[in-house]
One Martini backbone bead per residue (centre of mass of N, CA, C, O) as a GRO file, in nm:
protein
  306
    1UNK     BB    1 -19.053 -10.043   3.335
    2UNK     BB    2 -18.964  -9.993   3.052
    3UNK     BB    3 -19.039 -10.323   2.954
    4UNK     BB    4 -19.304 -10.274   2.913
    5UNK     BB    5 -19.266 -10.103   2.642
    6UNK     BB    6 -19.088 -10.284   2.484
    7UNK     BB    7 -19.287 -10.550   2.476
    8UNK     BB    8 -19.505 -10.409   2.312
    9UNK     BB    9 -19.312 -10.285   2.087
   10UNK     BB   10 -19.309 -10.582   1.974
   11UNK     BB   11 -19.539 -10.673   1.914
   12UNK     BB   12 -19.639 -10.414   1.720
   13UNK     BB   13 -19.425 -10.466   1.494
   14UNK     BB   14 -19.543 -10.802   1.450
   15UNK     BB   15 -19.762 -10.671   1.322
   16UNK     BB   16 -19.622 -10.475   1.069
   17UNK     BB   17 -19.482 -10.686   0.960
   18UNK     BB   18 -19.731 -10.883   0.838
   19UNK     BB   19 -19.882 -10.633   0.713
   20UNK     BB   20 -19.625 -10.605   0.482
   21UNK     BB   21 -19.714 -10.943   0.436
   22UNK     BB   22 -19.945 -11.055   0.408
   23UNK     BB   23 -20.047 -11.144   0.113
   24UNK     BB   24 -19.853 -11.394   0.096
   25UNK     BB   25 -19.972 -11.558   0.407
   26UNK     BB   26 -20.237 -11.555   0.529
   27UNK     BB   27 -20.348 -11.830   0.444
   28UNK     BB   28 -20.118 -11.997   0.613
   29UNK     BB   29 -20.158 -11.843   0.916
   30UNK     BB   30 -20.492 -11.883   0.999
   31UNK     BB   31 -20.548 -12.178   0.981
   32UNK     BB   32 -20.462 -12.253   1.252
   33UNK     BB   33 -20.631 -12.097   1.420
   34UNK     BB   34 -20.912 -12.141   1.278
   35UNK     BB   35 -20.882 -12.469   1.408
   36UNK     BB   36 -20.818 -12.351   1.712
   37UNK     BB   37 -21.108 -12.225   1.780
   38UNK     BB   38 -21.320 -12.421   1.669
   39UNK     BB   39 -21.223 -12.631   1.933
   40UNK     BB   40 -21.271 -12.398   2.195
   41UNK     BB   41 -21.578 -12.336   2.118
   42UNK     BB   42 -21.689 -12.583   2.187
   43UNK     BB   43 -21.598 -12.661   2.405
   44UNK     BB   44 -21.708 -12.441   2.604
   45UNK     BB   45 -22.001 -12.480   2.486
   46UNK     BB   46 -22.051 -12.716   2.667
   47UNK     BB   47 -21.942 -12.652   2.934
   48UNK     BB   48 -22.161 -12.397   2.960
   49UNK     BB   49 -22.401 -12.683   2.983
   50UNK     BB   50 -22.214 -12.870   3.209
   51UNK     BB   51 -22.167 -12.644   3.457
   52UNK     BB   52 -22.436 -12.758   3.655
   53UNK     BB   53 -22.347 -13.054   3.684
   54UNK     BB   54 -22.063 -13.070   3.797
   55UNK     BB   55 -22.128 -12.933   4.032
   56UNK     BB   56 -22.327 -13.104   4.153
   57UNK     BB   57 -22.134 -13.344   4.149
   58UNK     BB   58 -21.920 -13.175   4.359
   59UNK     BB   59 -22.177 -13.133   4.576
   60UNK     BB   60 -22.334 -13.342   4.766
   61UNK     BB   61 -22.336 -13.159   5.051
   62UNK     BB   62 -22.543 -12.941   4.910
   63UNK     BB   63 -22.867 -13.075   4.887
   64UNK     BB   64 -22.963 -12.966   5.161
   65UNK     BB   65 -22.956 -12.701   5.141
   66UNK     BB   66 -23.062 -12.358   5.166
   67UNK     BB   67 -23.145 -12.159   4.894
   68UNK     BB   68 -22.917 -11.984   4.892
   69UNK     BB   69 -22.647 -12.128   4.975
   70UNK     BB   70 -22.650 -12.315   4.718
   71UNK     BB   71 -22.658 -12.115   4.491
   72UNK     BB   72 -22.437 -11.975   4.540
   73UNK     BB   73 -22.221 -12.212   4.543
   74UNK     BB   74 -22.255 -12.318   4.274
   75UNK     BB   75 -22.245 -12.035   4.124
   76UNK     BB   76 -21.930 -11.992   4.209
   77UNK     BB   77 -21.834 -12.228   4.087
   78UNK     BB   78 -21.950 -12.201   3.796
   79UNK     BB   79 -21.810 -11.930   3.720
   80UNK     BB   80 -21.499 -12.085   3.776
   81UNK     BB   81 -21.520 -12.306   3.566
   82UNK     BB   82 -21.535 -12.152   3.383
   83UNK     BB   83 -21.286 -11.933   3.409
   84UNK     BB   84 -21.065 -12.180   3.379
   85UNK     BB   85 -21.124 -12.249   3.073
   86UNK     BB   86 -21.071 -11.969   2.959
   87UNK     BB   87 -20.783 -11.978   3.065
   88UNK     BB   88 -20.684 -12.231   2.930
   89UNK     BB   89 -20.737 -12.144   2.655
   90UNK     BB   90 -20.549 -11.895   2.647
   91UNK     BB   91 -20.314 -12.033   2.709
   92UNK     BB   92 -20.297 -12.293   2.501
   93UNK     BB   93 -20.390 -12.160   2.221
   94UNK     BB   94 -20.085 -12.096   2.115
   95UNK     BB   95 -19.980 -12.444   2.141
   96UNK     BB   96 -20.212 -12.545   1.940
   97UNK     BB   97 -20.113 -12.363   1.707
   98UNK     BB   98 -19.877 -12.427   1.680
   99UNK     BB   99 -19.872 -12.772   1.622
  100UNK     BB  100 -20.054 -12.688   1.351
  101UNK     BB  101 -19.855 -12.442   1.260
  102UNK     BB  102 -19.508 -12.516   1.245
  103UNK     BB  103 -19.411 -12.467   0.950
  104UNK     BB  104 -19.521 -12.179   0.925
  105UNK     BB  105 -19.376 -12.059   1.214
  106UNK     BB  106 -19.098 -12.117   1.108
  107UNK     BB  107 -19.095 -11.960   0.854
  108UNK     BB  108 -19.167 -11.704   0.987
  109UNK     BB  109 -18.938 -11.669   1.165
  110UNK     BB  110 -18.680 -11.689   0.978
  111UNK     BB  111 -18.791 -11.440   0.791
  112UNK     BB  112 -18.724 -11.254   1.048
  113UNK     BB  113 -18.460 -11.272   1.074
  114UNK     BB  114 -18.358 -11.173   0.764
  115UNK     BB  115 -18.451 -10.927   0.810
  116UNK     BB  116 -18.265 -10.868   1.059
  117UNK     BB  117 -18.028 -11.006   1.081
  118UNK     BB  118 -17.859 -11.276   1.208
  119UNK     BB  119 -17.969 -11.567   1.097
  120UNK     BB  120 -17.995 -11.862   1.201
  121UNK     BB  121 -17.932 -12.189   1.229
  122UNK     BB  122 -18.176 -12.460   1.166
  123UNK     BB  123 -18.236 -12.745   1.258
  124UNK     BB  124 -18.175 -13.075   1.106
  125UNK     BB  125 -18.472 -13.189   1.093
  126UNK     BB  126 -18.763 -13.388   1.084
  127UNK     BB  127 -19.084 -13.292   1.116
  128UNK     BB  128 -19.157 -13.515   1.317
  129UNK     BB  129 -18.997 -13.433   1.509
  130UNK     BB  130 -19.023 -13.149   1.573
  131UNK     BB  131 -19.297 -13.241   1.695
  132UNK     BB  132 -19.247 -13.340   1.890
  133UNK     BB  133 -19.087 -13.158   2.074
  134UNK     BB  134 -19.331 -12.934   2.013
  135UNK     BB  135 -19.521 -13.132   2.219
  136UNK     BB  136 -19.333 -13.165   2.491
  137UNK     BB  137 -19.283 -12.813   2.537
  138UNK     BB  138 -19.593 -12.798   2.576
  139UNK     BB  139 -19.653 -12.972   2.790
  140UNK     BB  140 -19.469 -12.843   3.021
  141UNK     BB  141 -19.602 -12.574   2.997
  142UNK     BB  142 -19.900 -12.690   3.105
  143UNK     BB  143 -19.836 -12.779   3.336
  144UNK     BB  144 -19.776 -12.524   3.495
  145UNK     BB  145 -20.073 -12.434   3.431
  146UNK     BB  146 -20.177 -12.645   3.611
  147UNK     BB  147 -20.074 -12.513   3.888
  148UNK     BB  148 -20.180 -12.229   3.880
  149UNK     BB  149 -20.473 -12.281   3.824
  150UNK     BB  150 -20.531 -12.416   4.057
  151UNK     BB  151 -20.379 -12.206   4.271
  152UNK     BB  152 -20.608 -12.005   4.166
  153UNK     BB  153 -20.874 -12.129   4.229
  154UNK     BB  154 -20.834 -12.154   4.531
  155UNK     BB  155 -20.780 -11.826   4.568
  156UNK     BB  156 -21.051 -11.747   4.487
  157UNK     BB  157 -21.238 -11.799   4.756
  158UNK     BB  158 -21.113 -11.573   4.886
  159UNK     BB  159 -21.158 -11.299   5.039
  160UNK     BB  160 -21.051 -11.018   4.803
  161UNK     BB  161 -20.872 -11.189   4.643
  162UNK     BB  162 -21.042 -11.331   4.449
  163UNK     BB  163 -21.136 -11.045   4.325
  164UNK     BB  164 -20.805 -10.918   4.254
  165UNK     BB  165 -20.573 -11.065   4.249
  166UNK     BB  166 -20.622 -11.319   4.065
  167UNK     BB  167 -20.719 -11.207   3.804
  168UNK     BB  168 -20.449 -11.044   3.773
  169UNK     BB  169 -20.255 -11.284   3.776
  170UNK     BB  170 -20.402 -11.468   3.570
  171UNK     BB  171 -20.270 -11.272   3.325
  172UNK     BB  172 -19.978 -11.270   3.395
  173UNK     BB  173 -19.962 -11.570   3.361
  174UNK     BB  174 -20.080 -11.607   3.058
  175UNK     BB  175 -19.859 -11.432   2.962
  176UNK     BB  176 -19.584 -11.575   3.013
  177UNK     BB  177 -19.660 -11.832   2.856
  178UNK     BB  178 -19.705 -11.734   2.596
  179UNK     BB  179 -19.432 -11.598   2.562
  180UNK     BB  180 -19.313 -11.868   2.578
  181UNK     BB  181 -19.415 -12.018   2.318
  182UNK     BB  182 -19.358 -11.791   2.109
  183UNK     BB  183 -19.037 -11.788   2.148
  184UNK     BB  184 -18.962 -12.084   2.096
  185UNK     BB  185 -18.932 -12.100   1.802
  186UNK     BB  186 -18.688 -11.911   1.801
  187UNK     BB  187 -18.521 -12.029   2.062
  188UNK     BB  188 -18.468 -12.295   1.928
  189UNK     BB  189 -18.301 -12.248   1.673
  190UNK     BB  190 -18.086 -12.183   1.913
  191UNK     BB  191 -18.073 -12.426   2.111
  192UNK     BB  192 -18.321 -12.379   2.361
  193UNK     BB  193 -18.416 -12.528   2.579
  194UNK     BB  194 -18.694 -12.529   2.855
  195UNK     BB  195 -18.509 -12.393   3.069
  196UNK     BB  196 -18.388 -12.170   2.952
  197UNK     BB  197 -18.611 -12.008   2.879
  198UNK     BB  198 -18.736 -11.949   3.124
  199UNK     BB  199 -18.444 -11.840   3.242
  200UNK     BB  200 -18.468 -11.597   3.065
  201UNK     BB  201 -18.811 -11.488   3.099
  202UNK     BB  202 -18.739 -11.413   3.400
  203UNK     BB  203 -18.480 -11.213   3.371
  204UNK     BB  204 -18.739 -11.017   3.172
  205UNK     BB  205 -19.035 -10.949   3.310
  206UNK     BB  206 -19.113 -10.722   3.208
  207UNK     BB  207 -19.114 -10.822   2.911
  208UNK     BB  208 -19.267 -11.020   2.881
  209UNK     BB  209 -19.540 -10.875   3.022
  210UNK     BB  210 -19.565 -10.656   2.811
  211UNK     BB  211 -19.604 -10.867   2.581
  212UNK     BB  212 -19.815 -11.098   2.713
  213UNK     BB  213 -20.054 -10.926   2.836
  214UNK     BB  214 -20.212 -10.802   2.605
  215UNK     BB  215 -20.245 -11.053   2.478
  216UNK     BB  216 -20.412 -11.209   2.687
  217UNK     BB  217 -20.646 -10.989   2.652
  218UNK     BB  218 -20.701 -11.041   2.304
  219UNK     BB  219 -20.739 -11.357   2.344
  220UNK     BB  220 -21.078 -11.298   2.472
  221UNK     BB  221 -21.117 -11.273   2.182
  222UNK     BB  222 -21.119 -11.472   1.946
  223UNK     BB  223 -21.109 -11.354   1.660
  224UNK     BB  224 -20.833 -11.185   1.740
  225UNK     BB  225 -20.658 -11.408   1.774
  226UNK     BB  226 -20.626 -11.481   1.472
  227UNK     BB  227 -20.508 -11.213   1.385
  228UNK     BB  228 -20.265 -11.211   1.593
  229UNK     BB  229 -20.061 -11.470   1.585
  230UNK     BB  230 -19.834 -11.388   1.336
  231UNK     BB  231 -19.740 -11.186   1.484
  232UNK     BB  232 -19.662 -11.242   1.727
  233UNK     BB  233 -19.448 -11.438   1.611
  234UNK     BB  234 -19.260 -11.234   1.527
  235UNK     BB  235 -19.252 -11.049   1.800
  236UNK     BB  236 -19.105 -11.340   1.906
  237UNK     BB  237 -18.849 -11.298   1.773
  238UNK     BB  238 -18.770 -10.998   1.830
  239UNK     BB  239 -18.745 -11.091   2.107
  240UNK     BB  240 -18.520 -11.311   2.086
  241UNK     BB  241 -18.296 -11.113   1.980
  242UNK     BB  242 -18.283 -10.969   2.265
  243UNK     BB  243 -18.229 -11.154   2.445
  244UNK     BB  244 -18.069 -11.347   2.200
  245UNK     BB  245 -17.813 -11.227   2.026
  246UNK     BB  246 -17.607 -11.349   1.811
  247UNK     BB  247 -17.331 -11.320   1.941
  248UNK     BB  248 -17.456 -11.503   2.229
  249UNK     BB  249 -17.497 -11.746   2.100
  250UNK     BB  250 -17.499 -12.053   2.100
  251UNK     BB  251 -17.283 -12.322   2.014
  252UNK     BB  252 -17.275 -12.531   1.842
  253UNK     BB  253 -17.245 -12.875   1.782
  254UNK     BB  254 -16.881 -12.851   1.711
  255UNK     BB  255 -16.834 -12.696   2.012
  256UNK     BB  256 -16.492 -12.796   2.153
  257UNK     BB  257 -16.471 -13.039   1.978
  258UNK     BB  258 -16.272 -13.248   1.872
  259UNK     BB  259 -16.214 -13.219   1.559
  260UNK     BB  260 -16.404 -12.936   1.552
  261UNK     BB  261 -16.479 -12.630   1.402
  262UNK     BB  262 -16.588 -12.325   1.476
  263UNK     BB  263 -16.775 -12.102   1.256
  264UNK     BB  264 -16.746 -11.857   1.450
  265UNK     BB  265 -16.472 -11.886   1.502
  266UNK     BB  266 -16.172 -11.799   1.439
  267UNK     BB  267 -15.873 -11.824   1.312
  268UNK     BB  268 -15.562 -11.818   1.434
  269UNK     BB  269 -15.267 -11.684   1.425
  270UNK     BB  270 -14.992 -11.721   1.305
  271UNK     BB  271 -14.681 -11.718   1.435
  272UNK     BB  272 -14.364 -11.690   1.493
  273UNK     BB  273 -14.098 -11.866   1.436
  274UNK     BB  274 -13.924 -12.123   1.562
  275UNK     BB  275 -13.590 -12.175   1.664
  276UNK     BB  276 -13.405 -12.420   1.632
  277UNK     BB  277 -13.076 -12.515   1.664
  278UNK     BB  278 -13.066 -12.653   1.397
  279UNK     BB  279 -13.115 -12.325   1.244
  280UNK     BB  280 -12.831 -12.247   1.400
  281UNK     BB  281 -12.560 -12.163   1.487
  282UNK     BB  282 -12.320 -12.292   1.623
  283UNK     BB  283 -12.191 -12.037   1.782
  284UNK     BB  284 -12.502 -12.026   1.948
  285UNK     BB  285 -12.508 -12.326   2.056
  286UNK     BB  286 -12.586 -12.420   2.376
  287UNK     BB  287 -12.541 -12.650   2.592
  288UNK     BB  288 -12.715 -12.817   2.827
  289UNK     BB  289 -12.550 -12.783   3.067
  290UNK     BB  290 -12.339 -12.490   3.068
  291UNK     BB  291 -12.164 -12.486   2.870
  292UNK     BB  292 -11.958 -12.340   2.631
  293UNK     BB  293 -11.895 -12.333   2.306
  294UNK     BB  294 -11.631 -12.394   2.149
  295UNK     BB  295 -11.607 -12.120   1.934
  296UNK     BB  296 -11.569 -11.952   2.197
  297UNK     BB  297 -11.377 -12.054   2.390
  298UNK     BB  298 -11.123 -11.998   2.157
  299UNK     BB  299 -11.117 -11.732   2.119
  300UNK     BB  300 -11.062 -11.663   2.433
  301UNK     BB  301 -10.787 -11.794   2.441
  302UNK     BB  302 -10.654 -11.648   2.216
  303UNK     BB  303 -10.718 -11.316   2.375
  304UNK     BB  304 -10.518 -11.441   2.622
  305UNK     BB  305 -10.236 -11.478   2.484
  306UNK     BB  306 -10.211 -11.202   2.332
   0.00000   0.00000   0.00000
């Protein structure tokens, strides 16, 4: 439960380091959020004009029902539909922030390892990959949140589970992926694919749950989501130092492979040279058979006629 505490604590940080820092980067920093905000806004909008006809359009076995019932069903459909757009719009907002604010967020990332000291080299690739990258990281970040979602929104029907377990749930994942998200950023730069990352805050479900579960709370405020965006990435950086500190990181593409060495280890130290037979005394030198050396043989016979 500590952990809950401690990525709370990330989060406060990565908002701290930004304002000790807005004033230089503010303007490159809001602008990814502030035009994914406004391409979720009006999608939203469209959605609450056209959620009681898509209702009405998914239920043709309902025209037929009696007044309260069909009311009913429809109100419930459709409240559940805006509710998984919102689902969905929390979730995915860090991901097409990212995305179009990548440039921006990865020297967010890099400038926040250098001021804490042992900031990894960042891979050598132009914008146009990188962008590849983060964009196939992010489908499949999706993809997932498209599983939990509707297996959440099913869920949703059952009798008091939907209306207690689920929402809570609801927010957990949204935590989740959202820290997936965020923290992919630094965790890139270390050179791990998206399922070691998966893989590392799974192992540490409560600081994940601690840093992005009030994040995924303050992101359904959207104006909110704006500014907490920079702050969020950069705690999401402090967050994968503790995750893998530099001692521990993966070692780099030329460890392992002969003819390449690793310039994270140390080369080994020379040892005292050995000494080949060539470079001892004759007397010293005993044949390979096992019989004695010649001038030791001699001596010998000699001091048994003495």
């Amino acid at each position: 439960m500590r952990d809950l505490g401690v990525g709370f604590g990330y989060l406060a940080k990565g908002q701290r380091w930004v304002s000790r820092r807005g004033s230089r980067m503010k303007t490159g920093l809001l602008l990814p959020p502030l035009i994914t905000l406004a391409l979720y806004v009006a999608a939203l909008v469209v959605l609450g004009f056209w959620a009681d006809d898509i209702t009405a359009w998914a239920t043709p076995f309902a025209d037929d029902w009696d007044s309260p019932w069909q009311g009913l069903l429809r109100g419930t459909l459709t409240a559940l539909l805006f509710v998984g757009g919102l689902f969905f719009a929390v979730v995915t907002f860090a991901a097409v922030t990212l995305l179009v604010g990548q440039p921006f967020y990865e020297a967010l990332a890099e400038q926040v390892d250098e001021s804490e000291g042992g900031a990894p080299a960042g891979p050598e690739l132009p914008l146009w990959r990188e962008l590849v990258i983060s964009a196939r990281d992010s489908l499949r970040v999706l993809l997932w949140v498209a599983v939990f979602g509707v297996s959440l929104f099913a869920l949703g029907f059952v009798p008091v589970i939907g209306q207690t377990v689920v929402p809570v749930a609801g927010v957990c994942v949204s935590g989740f992926f959202l820290t997936v998200e965020l923290a992919g950023v630094a965790l890139a730069r270390r050179g791990l694919p998206i399922k070691e990352r998966f893989r590392l805050l799974r192992g540490r479900m409560m600081l994940t749950l601690g840093f992005g579960v009030p994040l995924a709370l303050a992101f359904l405020v959207p104006v909110v989501a704006v500014f907490l965006m920079p702050g969020a990435v950069a705690g999401a950086t402090l967050l994968a130092r503790d995750l893998l500190p530099p001692e521990e990181e993966p070692p780099g593409p030329g460890a392992g492979k002969p003819g390449r060495a690793d310039p994270a280890r140390p080369a080994p130290r020379p040892g005292p040279r050995r000494r080949r037979p060539a470079d001892l005394p004759a007397e010293q030198v005993r044949p390979r058979d096992g019989t004695e050396p010649a001038t030791e043989l001699t001596a010998r016979n000699g001091r048994r006629h003495a």
